[in-house]
PyMOL commands that place a pseudoatom at each C-alpha (Angstrom):
pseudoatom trace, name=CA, resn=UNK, resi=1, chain=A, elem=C, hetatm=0, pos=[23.701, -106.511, 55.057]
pseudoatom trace, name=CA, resn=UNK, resi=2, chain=A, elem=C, hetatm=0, pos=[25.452, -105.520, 52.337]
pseudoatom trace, name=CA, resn=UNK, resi=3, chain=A, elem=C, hetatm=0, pos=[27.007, -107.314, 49.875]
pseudoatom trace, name=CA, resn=UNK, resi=4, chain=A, elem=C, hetatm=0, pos=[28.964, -107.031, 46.599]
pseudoatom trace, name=CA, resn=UNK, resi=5, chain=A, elem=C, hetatm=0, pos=[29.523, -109.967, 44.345]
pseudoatom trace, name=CA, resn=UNK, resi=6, chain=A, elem=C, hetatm=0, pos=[31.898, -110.041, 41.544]
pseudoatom trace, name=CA, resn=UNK, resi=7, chain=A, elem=C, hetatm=0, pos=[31.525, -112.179, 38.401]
pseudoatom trace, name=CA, resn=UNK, resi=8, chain=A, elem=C, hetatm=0, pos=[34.367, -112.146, 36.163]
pseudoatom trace, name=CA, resn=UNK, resi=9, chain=A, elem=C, hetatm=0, pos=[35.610, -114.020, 32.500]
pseudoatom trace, name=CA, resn=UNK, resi=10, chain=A, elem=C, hetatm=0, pos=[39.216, -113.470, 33.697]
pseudoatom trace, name=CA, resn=UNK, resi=11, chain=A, elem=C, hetatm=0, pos=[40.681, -117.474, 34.469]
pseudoatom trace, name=CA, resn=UNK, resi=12, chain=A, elem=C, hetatm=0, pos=[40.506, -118.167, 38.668]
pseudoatom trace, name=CA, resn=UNK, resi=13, chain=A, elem=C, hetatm=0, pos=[43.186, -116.548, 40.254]
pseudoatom trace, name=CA, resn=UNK, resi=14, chain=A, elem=C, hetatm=0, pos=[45.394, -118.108, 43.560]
pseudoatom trace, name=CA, resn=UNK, resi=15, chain=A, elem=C, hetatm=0, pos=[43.259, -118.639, 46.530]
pseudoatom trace, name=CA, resn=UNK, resi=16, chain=A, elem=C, hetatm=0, pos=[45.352, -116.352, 48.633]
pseudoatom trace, name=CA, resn=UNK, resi=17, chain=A, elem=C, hetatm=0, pos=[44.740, -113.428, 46.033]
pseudoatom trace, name=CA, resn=UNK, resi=18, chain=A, elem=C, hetatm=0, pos=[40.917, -114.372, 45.915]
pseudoatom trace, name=CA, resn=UNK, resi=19, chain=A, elem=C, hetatm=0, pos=[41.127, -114.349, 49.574]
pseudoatom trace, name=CA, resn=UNK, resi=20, chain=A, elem=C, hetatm=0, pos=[42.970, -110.613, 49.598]
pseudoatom trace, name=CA, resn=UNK, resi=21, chain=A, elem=C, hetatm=0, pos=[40.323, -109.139, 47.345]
pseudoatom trace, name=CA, resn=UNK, resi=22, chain=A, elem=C, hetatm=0, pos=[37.040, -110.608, 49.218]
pseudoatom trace, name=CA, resn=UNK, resi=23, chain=A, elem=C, hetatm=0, pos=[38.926, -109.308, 52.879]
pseudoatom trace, name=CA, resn=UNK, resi=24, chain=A, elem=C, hetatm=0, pos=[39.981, -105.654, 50.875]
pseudoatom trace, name=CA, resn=UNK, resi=25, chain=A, elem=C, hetatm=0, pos=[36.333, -105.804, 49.223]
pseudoatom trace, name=CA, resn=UNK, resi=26, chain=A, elem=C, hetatm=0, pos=[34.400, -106.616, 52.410]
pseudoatom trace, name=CA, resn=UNK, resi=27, chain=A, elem=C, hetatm=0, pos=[36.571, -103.569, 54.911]
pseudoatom trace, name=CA, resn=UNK, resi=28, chain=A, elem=C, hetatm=0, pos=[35.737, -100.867, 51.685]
pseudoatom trace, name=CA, resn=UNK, resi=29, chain=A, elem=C, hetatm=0, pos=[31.840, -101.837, 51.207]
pseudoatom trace, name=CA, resn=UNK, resi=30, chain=A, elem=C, hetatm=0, pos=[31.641, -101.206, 54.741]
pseudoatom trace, name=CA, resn=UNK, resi=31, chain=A, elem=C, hetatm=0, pos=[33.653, -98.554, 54.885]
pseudoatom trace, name=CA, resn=UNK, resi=32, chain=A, elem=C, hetatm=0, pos=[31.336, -96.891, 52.422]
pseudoatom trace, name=CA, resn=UNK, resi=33, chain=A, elem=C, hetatm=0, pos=[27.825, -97.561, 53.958]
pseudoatom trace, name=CA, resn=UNK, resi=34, chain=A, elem=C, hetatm=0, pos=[29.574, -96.946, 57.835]
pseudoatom trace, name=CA, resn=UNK, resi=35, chain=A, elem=C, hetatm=0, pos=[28.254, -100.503, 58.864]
pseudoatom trace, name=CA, resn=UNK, resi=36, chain=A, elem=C, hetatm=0, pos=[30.092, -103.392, 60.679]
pseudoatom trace, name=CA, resn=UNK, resi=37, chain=A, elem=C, hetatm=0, pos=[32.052, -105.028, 58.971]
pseudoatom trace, name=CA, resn=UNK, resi=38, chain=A, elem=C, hetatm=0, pos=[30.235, -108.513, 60.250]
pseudoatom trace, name=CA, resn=UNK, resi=39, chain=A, elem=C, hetatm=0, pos=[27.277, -108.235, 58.350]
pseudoatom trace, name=CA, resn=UNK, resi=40, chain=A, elem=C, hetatm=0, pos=[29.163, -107.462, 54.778]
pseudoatom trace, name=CA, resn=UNK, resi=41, chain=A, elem=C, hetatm=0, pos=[29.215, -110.642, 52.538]
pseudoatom trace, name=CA, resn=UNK, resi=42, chain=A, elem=C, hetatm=0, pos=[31.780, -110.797, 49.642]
pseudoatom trace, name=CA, resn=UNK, resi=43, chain=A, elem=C, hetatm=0, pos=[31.522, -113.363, 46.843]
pseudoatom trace, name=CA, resn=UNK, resi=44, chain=A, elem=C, hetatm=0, pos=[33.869, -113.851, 44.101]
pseudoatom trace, name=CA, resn=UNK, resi=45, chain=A, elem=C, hetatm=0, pos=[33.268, -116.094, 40.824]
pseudoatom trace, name=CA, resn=UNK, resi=46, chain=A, elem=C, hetatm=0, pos=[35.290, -116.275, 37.638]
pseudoatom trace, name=CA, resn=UNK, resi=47, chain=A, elem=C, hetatm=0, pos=[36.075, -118.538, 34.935]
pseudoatom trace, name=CA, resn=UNK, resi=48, chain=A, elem=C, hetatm=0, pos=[32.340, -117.593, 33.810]
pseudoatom trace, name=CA, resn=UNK, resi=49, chain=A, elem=C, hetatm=0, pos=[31.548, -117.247, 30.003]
pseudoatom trace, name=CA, resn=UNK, resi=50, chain=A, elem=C, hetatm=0, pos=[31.161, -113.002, 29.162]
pseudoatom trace, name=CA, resn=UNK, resi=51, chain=A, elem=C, hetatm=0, pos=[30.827, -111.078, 26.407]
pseudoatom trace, name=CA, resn=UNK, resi=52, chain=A, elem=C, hetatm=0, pos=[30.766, -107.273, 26.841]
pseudoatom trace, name=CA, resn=UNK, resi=53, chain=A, elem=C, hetatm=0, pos=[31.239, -105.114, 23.466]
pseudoatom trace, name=CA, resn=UNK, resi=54, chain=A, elem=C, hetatm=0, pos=[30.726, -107.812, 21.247]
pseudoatom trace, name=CA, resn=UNK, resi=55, chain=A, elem=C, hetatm=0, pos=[33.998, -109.314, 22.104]
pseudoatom trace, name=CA, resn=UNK, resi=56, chain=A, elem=C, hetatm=0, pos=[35.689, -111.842, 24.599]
pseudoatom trace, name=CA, resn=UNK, resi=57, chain=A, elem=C, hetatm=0, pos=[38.329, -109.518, 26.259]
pseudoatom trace, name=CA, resn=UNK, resi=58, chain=A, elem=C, hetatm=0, pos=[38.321, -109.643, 30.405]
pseudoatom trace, name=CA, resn=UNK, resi=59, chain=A, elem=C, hetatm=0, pos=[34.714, -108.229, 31.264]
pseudoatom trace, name=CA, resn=UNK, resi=60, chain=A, elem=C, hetatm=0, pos=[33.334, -108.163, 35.022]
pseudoatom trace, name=CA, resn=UNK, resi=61, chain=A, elem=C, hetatm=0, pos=[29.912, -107.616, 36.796]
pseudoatom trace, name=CA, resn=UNK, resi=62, chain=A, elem=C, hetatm=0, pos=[30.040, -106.277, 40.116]
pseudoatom trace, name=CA, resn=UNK, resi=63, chain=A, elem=C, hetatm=0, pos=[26.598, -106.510, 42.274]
pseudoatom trace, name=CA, resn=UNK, resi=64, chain=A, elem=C, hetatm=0, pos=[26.209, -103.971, 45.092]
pseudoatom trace, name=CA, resn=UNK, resi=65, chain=A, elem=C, hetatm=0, pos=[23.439, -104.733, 47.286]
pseudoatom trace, name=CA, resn=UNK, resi=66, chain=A, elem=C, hetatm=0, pos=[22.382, -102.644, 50.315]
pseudoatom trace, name=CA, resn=UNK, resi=67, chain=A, elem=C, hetatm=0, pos=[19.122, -102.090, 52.724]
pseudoatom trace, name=CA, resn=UNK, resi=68, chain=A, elem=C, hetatm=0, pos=[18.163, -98.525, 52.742]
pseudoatom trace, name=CA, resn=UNK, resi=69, chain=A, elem=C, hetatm=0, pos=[19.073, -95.778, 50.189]
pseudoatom trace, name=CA, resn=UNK, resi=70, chain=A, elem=C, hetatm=0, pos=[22.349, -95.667, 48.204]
pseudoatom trace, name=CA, resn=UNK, resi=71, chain=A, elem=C, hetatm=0, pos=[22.467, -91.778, 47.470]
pseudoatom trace, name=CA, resn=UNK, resi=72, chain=A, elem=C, hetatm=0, pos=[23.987, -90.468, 43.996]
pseudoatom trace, name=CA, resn=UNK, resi=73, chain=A, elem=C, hetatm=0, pos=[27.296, -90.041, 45.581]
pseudoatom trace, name=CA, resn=UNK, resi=74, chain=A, elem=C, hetatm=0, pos=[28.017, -92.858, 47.007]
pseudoatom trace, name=CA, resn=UNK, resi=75, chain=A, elem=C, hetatm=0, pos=[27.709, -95.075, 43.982]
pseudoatom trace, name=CA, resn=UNK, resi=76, chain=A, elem=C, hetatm=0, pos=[29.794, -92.514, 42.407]
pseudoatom trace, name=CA, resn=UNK, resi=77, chain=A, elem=C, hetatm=0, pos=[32.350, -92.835, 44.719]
pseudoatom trace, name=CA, resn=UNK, resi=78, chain=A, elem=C, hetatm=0, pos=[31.569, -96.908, 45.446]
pseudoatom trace, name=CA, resn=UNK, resi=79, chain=A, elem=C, hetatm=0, pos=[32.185, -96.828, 41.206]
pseudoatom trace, name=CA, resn=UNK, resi=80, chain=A, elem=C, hetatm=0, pos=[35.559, -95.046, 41.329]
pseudoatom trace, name=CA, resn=UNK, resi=81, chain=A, elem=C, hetatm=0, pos=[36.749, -97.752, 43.797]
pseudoatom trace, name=CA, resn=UNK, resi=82, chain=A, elem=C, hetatm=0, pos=[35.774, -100.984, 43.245]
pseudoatom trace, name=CA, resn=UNK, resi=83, chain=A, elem=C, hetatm=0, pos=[36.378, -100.283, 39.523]
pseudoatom trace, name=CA, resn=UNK, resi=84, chain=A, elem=C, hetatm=0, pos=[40.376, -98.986, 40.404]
pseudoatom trace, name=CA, resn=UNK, resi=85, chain=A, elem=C, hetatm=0, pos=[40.513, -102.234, 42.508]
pseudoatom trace, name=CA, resn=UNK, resi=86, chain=A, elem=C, hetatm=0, pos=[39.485, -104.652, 40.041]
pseudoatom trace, name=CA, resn=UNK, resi=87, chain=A, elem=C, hetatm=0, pos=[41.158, -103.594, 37.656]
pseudoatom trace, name=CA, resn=UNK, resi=88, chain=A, elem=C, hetatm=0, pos=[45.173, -103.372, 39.054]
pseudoatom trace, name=CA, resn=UNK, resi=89, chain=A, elem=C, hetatm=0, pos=[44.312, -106.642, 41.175]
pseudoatom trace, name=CA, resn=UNK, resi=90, chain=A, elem=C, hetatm=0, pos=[42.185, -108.570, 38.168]
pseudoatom trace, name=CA, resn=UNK, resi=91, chain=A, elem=C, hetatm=0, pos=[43.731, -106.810, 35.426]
pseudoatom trace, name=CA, resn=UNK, resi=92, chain=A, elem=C, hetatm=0, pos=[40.251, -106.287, 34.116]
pseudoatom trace, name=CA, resn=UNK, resi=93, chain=A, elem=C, hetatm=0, pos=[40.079, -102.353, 32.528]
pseudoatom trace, name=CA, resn=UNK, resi=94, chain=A, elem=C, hetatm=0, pos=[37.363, -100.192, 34.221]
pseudoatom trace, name=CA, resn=UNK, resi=95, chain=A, elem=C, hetatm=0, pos=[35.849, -99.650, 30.867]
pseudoatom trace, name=CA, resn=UNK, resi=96, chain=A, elem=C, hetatm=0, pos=[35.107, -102.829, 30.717]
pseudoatom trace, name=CA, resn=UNK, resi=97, chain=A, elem=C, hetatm=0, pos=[33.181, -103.123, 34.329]
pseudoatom trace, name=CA, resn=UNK, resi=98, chain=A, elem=C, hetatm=0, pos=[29.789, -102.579, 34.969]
pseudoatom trace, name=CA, resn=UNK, resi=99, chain=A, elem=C, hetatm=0, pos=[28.351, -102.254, 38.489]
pseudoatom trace, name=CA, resn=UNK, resi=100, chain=A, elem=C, hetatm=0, pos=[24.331, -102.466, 39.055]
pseudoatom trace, name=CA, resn=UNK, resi=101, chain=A, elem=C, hetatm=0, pos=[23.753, -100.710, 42.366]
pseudoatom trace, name=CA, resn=UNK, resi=102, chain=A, elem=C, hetatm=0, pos=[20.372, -101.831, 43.899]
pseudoatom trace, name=CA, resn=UNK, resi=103, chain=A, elem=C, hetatm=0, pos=[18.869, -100.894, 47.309]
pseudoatom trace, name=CA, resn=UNK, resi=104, chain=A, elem=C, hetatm=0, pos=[16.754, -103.730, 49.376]
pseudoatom trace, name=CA, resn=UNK, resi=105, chain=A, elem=C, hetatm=0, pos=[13.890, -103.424, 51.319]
pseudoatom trace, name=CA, resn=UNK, resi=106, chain=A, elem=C, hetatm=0, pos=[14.357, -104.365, 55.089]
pseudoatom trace, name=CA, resn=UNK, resi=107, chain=A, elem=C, hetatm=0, pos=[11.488, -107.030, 55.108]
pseudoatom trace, name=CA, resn=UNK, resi=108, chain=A, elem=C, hetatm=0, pos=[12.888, -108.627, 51.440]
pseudoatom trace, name=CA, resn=UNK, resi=109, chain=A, elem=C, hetatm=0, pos=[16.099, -109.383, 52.956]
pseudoatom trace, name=CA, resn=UNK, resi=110, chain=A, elem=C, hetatm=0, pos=[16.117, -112.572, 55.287]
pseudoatom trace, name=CA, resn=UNK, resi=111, chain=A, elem=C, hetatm=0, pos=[19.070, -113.548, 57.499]
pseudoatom trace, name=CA, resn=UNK, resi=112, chain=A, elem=C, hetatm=0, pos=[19.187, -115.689, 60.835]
pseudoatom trace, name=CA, resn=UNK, resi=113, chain=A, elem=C, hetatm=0, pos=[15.643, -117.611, 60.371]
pseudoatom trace, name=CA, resn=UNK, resi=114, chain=A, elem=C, hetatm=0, pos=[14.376, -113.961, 60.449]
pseudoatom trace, name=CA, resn=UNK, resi=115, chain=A, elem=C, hetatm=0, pos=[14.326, -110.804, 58.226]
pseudoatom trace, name=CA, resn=UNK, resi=116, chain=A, elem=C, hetatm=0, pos=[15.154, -107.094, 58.464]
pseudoatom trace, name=CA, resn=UNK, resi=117, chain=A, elem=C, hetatm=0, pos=[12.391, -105.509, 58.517]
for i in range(1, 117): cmd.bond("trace and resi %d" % i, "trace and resi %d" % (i + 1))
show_as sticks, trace
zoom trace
């Protein structure tokens, strides 16, 4: 189940480069966990009013979600990439990116009438 969801001030890009990022997004999130592929879920929202520093310059957030435990590395590395990413396809400097990395619990994640746990 995991999924990463990117909110961004920059103005909404084509639909085939939204499209590019969620497909590149979803194969590297699972990449990084070593999970299918079909249970990754990408979302992508922009045009949304940010400030970050005080000041209106491109800022994104980036939401990592996982079941089970993300270890130190891995949100190092998971930082590094999605950070490179965004920024040469959204133009959006990795200084001005954060990422909040949180880990659920199987039975507070529900998909398919059911839940994880």
């Amino acid at each position: 189940m995991p999924l990463i969801k990117v909110q961004s001030s920059i103005a909404t890009p084509k639909q085939a480069q939204i499209e590019s990022l969620l497909s590149s997004l979803s194969a590297k999130l699972a990449k990084h966990f070593g999970k299918p592929e079909s249970y990754v879920m990408t979302i992508f929202e922009s045009d949304i009013p940010m400030t970050f520093g005080g000041t209106l310059e491109p800022v994104c957030y980036v939401e990592i979600k996982n079941i089970g435990t993300m270890k130190p590395e891995q949100t190092k590395a998971m930082s590094s990439d999605f950070c490179q990413q965004i920024e040469s396809e959204l133009g959006v400097k990795a200084s001005r990116i954060y990422i909040e990395f949180a880990d659920a619990q199987r039975h507070l994640w529900g998909w398919n009438g059911s839940t994880f746990g």
